[in-house]
MDAnalysis code that builds the backbone (N, CA, C; Angstrom):
import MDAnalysis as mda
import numpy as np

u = mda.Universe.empty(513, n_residues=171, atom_resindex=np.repeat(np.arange(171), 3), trajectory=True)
u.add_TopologyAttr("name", ["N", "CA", "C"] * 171)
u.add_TopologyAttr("resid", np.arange(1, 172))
u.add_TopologyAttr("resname", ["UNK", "UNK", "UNK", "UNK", "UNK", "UNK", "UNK", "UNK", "UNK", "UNK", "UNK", "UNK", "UNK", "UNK", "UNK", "UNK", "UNK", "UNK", "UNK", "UNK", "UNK", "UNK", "UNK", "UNK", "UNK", "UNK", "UNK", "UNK", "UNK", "UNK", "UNK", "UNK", "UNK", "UNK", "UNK", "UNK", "UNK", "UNK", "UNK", "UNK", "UNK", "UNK", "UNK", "UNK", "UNK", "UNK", "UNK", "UNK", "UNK", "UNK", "UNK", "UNK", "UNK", "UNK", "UNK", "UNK", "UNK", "UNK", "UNK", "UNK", "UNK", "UNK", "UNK", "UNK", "UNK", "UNK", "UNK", "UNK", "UNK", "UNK", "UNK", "UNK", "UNK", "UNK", "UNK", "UNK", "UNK", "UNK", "UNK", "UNK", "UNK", "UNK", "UNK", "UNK", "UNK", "UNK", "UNK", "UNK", "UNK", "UNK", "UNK", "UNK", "UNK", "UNK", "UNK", "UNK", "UNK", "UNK", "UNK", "UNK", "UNK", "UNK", "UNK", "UNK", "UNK", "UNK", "UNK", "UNK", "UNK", "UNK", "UNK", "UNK", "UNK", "UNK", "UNK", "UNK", "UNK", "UNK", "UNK", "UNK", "UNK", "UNK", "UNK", "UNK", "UNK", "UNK", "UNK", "UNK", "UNK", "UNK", "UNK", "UNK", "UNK", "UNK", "UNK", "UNK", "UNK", "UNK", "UNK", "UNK", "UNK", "UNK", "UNK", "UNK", "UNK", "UNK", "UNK", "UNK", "UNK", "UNK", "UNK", "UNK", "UNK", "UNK", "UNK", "UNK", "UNK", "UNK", "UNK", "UNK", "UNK", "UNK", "UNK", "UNK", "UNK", "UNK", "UNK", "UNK", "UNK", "UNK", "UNK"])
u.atoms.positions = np.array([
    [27.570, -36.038, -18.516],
    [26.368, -35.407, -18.991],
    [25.155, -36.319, -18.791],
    [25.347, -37.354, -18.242],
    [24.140, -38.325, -17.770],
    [23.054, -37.724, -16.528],
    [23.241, -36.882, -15.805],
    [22.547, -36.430, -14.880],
    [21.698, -35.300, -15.573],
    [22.416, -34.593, -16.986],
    [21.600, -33.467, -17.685],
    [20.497, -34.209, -18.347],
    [20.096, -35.400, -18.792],
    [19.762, -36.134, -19.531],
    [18.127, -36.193, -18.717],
    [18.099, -36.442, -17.299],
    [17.350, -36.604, -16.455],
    [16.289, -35.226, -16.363],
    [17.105, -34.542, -16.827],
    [15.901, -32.781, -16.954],
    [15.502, -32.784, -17.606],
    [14.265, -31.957, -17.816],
    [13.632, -31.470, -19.030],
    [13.920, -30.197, -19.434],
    [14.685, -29.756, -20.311],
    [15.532, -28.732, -20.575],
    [14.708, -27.988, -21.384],
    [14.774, -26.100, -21.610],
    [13.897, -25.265, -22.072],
    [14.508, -24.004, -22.578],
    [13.561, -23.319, -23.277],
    [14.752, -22.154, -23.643],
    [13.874, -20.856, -23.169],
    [13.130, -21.174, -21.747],
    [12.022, -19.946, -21.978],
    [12.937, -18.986, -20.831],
    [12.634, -17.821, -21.383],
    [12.797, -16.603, -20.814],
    [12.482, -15.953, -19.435],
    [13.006, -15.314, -18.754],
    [13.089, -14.569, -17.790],
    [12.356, -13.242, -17.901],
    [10.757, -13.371, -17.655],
    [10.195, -12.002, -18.271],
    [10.813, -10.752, -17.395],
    [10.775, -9.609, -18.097],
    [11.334, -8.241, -17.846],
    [10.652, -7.952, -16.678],
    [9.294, -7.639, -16.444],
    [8.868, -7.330, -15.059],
    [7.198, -8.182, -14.939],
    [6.617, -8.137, -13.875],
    [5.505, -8.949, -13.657],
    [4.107, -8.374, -14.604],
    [2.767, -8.967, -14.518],
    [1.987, -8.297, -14.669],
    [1.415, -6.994, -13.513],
    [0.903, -5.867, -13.798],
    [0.755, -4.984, -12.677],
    [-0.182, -5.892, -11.931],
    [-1.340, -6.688, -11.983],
    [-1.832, -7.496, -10.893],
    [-1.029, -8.098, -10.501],
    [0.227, -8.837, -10.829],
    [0.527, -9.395, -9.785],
    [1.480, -8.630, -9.170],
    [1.815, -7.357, -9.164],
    [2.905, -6.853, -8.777],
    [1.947, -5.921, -8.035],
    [0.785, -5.358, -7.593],
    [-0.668, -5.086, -6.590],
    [-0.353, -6.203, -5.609],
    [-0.883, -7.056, -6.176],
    [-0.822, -8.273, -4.789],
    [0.481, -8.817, -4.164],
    [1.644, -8.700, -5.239],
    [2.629, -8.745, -4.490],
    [3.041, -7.563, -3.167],
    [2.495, -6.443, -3.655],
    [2.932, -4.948, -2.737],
    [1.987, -5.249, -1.602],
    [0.571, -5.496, -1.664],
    [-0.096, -5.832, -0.807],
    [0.121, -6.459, 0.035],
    [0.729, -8.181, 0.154],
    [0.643, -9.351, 0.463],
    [2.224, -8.786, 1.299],
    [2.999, -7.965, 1.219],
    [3.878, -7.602, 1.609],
    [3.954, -6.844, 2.777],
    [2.557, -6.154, 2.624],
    [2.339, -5.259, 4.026],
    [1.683, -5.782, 4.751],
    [0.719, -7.087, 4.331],
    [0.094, -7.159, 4.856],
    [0.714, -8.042, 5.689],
    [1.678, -8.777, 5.772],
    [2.853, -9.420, 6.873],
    [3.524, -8.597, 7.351],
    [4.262, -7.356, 7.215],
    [4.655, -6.568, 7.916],
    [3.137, -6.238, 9.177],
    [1.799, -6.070, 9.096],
    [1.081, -5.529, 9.934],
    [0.836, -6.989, 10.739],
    [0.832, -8.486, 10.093],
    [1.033, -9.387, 10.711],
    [1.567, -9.562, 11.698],
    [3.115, -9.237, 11.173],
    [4.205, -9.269, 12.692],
    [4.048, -8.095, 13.492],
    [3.542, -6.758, 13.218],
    [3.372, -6.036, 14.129],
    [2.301, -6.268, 14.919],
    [1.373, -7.124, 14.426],
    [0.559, -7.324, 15.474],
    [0.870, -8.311, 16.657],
    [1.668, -9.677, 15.833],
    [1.938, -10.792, 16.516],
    [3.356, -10.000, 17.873],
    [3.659, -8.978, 17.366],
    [4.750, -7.893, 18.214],
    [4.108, -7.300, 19.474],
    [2.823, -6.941, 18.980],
    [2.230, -6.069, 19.979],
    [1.527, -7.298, 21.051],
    [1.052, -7.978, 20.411],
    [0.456, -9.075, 21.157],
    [1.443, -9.471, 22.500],
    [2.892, -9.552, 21.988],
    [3.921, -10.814, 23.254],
    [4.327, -9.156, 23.874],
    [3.686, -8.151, 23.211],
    [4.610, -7.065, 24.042],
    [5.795, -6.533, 23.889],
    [6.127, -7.361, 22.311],
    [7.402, -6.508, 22.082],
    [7.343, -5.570, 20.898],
    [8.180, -5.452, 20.442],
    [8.120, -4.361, 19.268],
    [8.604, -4.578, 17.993],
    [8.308, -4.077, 16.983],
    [8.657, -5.114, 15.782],
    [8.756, -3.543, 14.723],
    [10.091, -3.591, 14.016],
    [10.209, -2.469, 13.437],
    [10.906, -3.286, 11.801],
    [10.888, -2.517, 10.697],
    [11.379, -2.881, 9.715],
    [12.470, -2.078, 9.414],
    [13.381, -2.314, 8.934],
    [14.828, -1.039, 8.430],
    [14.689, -1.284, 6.742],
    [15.127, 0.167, 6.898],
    [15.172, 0.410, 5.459],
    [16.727, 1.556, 5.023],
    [16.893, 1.187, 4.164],
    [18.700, 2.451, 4.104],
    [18.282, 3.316, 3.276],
    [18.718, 4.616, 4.301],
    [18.350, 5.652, 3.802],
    [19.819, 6.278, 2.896],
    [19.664, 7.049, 1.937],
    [21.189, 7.913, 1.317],
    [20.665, 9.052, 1.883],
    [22.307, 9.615, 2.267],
    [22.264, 10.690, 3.245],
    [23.487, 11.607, 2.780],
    [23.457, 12.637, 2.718],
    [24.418, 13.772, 2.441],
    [24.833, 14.343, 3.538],
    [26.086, 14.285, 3.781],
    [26.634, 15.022, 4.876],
    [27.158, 16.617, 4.243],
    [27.223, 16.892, 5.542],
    [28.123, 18.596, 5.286],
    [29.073, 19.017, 4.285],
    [30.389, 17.737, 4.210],
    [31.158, 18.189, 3.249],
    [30.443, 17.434, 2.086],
    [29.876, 16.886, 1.802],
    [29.240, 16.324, 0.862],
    [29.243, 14.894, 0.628],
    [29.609, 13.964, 1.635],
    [30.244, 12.886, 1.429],
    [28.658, 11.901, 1.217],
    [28.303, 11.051, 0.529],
    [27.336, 10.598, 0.368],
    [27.219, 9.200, 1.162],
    [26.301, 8.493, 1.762],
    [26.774, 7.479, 3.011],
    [25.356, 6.870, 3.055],
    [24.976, 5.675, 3.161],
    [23.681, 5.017, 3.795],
    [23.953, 4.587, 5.017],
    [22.785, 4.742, 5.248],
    [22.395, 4.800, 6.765],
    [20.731, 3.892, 7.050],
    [21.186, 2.854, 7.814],
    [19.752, 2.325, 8.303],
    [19.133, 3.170, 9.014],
    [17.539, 3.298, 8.695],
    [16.815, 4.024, 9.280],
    [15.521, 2.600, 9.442],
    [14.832, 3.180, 10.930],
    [13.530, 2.293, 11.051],
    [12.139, 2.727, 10.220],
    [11.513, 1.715, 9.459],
    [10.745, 2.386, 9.066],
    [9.190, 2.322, 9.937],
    [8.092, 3.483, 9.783],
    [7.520, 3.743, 10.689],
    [6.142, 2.882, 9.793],
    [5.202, 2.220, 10.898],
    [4.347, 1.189, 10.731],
    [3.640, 1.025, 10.985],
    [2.366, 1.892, 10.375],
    [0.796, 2.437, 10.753],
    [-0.113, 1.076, 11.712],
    [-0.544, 0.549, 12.616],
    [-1.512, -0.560, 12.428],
    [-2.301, -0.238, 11.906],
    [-3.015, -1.593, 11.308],
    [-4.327, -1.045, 10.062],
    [-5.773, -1.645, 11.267],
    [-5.610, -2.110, 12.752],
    [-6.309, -1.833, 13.624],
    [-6.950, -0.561, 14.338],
    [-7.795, -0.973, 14.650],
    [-8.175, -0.034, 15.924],
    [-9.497, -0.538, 16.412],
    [-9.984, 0.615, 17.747],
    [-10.861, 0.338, 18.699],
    [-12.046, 0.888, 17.854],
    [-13.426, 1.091, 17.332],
    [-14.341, 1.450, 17.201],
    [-14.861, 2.270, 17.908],
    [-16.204, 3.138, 17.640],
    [-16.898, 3.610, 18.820],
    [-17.872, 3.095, 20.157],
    [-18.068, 1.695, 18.964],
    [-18.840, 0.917, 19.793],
    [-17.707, 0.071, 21.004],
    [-16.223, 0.116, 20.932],
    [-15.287, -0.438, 21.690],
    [-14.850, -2.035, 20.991],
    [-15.585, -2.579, 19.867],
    [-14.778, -3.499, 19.304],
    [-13.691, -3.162, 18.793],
    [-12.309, -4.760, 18.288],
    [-11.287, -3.995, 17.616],
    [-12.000, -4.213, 16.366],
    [-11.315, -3.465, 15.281],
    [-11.564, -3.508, 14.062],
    [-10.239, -3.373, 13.553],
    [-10.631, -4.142, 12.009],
    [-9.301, -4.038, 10.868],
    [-9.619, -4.014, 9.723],
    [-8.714, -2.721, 9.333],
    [-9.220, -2.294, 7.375],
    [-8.030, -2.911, 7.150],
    [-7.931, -2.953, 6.255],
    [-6.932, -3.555, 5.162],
    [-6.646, -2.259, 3.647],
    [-5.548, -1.802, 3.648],
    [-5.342, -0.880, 3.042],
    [-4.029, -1.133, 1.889],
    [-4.635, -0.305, 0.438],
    [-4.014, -0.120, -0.586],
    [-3.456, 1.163, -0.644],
    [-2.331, 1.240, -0.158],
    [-1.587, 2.754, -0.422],
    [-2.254, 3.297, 0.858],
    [-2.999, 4.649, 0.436],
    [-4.246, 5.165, 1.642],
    [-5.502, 5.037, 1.511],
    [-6.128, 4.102, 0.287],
    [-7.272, 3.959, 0.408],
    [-7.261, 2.413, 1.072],
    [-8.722, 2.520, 2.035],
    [-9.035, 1.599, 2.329],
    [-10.110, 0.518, 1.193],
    [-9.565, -0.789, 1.376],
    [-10.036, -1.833, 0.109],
    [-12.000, -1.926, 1.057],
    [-12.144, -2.156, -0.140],
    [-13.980, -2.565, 0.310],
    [-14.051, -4.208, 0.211],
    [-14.140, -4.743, 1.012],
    [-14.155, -6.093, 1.304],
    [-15.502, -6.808, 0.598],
    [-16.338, -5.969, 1.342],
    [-17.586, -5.932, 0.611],
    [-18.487, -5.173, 0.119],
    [-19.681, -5.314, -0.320],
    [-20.197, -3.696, -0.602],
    [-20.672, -2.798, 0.322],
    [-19.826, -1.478, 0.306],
    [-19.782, -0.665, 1.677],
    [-19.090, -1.172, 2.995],
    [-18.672, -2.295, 2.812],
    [-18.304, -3.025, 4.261],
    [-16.438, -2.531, 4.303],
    [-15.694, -2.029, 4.678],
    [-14.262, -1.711, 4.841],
    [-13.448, -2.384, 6.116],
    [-14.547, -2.908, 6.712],
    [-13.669, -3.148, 8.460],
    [-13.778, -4.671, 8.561],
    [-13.198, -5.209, 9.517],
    [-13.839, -6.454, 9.887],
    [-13.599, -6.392, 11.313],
    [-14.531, -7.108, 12.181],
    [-14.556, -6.939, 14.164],
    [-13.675, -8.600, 13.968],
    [-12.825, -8.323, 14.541],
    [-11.874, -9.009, 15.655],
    [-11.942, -9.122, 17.436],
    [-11.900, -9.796, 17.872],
    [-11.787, -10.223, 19.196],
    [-10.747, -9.812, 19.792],
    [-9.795, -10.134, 19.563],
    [-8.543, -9.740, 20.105],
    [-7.216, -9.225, 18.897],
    [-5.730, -9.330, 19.709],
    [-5.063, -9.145, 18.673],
    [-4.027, -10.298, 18.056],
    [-4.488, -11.386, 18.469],
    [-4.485, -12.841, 18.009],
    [-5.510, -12.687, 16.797],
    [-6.345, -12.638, 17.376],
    [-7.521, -12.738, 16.178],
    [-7.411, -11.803, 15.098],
    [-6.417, -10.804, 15.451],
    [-6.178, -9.702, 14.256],
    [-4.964, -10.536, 13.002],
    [-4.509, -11.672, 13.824],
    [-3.400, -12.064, 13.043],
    [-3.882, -13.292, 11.837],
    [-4.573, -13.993, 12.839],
    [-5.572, -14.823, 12.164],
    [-5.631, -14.146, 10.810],
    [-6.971, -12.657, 11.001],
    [-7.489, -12.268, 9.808],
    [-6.699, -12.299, 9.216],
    [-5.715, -11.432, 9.445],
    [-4.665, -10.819, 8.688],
    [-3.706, -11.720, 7.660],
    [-3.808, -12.728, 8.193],
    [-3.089, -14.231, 7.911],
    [-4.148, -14.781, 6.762],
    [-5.635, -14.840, 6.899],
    [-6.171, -15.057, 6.138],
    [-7.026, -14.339, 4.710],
    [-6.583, -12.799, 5.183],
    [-6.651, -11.856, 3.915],
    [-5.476, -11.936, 2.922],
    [-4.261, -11.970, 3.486],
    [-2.888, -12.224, 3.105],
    [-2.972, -13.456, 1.727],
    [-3.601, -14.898, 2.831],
    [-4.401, -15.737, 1.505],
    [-4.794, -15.568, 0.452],
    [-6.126, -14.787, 0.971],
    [-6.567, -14.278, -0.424],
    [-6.118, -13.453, -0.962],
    [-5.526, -12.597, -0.826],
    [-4.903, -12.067, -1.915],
    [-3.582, -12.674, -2.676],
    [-3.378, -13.790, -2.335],
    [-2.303, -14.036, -3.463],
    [-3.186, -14.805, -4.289],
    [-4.057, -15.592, -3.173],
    [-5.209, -16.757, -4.664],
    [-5.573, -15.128, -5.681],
    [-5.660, -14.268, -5.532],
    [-6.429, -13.082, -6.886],
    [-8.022, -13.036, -5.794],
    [-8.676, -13.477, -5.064],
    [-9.769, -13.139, -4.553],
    [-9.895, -11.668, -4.975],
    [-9.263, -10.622, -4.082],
    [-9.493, -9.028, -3.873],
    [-8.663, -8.683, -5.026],
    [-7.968, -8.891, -6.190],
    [-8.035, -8.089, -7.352],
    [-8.975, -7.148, -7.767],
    [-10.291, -7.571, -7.763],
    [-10.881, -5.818, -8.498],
    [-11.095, -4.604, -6.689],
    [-10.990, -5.201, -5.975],
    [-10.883, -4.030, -4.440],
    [-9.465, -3.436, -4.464],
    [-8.294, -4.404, -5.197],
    [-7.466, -4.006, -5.142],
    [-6.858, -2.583, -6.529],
    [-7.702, -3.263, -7.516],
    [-7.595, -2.396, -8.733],
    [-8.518, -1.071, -8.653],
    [-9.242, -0.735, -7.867],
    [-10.223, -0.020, -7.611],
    [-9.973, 1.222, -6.933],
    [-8.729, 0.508, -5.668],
    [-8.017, 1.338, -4.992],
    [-6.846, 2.038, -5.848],
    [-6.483, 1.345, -6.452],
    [-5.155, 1.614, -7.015],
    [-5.449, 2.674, -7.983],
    [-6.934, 2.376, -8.950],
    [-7.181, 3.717, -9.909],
    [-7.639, 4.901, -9.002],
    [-8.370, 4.722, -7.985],
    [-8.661, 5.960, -6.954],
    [-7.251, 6.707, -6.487],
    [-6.403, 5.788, -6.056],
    [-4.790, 6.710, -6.572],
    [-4.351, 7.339, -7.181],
    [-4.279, 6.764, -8.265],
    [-3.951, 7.198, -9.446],
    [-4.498, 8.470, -10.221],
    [-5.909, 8.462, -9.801],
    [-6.573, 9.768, -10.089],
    [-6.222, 11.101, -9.400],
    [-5.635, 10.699, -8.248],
    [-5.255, 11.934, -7.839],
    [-4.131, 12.233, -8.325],
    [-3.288, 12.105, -9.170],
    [-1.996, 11.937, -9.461],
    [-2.405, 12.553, -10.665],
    [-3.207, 12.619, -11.039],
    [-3.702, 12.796, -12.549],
    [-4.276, 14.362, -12.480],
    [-4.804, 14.644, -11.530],
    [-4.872, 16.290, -11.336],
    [-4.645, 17.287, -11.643],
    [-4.684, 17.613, -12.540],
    [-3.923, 19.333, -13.157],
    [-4.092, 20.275, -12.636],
    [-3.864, 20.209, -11.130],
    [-3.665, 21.758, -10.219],
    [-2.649, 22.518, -10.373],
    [-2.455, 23.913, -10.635],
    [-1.751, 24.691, -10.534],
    [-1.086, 24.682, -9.688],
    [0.695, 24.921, -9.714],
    [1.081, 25.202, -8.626],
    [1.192, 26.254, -7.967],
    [0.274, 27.697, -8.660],
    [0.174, 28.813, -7.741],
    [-0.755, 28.744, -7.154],
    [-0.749, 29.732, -6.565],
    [-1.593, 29.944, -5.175],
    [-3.285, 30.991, -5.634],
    [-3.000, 31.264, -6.959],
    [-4.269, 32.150, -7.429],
    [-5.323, 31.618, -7.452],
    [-6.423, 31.919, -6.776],
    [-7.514, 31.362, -6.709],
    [-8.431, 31.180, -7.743],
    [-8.265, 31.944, -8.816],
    [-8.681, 32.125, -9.880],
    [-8.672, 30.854, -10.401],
    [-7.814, 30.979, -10.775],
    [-6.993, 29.864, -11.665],
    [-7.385, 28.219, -11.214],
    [-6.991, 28.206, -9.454],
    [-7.780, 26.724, -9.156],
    [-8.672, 26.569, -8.788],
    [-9.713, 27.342, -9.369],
    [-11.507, 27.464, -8.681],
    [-11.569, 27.087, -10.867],
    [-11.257, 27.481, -11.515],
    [-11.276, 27.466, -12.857],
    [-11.168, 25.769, -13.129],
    [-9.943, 25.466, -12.350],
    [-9.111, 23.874, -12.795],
    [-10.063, 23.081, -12.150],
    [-10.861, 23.038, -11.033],
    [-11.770, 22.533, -10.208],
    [-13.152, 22.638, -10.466],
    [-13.212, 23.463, -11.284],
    [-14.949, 23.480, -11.880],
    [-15.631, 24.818, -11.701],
    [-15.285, 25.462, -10.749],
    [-16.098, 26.723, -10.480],
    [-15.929, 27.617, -11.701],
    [-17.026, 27.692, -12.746],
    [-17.371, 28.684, -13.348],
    [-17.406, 30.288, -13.436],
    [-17.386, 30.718, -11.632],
    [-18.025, 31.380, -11.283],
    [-16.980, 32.706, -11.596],
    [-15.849, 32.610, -11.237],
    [-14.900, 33.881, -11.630],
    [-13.902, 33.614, -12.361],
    [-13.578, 34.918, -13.030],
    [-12.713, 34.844, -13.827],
    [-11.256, 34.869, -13.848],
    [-10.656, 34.225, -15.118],
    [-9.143, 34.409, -15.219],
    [-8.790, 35.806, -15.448],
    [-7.728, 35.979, -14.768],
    [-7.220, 37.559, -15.338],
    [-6.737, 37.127, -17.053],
    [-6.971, 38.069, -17.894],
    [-5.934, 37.501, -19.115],
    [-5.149, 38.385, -19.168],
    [-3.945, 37.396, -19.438],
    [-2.308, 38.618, -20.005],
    [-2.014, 39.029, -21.299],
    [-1.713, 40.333, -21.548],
    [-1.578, 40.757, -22.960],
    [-0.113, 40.877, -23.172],
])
């Protein structure tokens, strides 16, 4: 027991799950290396895919996973003006880097890795926490929606604001 002696021994706990900021920047900081290597992929010309296992039901019912590739938006592209550009994205909203600013011009797709390498940074230092929390409640709001799931127009011109016509009422 002479080598236990040498630790500093503790009784602290294994918390249950993270704070939601850090579990944002963890989800983030996650894709944002997946679009890393797809870029550093596209760059040498090869291809760079992630697997994920899917559960799958067969005919007689037999239940089975199965690797499937998963599919891997770039968060690049060409502009109108013909620079590349790169958003950086929470879910499907794009983060605001700055005010009104969403893109950043890149040179090449080296230089996309760079950024990408150096947004990745900041977001684990907490830099983009409130771009990131911002996005995440703009999510969330849609989720929050109380649309009908019929198709009566009534009803979702009512749930949406339009004043203008009425509900049938049922007796």
């Amino acid at each position: 027991m002479g080598n236990l002696d040498t630790l500093k021994l503790t009784d602290a706990a294994r918390p249950k799950n993270q704070p939601p900021v850090m579990e944002r920047r963890s989800k983030l900081s996650k894709k944002l290396w997946e679009q890393m290597e797809l870029a550093k992929a596209r760059n040498a010309g090869t291809n760079f895919t992630v697997k994920r296992f899917r559960t799958l039901k067969d005919l007689e019912g037999n239940v089975r996973s199965v690797e499937r590739a998963k599919r891997i938006r770039p968060w690049w592209f060409t502009s109108n003006s013909g620079t590349l550009c790169v958003q950086v994205f929470y879910g499907s909203k794009a983060l605001e880097l700055a005010s009104g600013k969403t893109a950043i011009e890149a040179r090449d797709l080296a230089h996309v890795v760079e950024i990408l390498g150096l947004i990745k940074h900041e977001v684990e230092l907490g830099t983009l926490d409130h771009a990131i929390e911002t996005a995440s409640q703009l999510l969330r709001s849609r989720f929050e929606m109380d649309i009908p799931k019929t198709r009566q127009t009534s009803q979702t011109s009512m749930v949406l604001g339009n004043s203008t016509t009425k509900t049938p009422s049922h007796k």
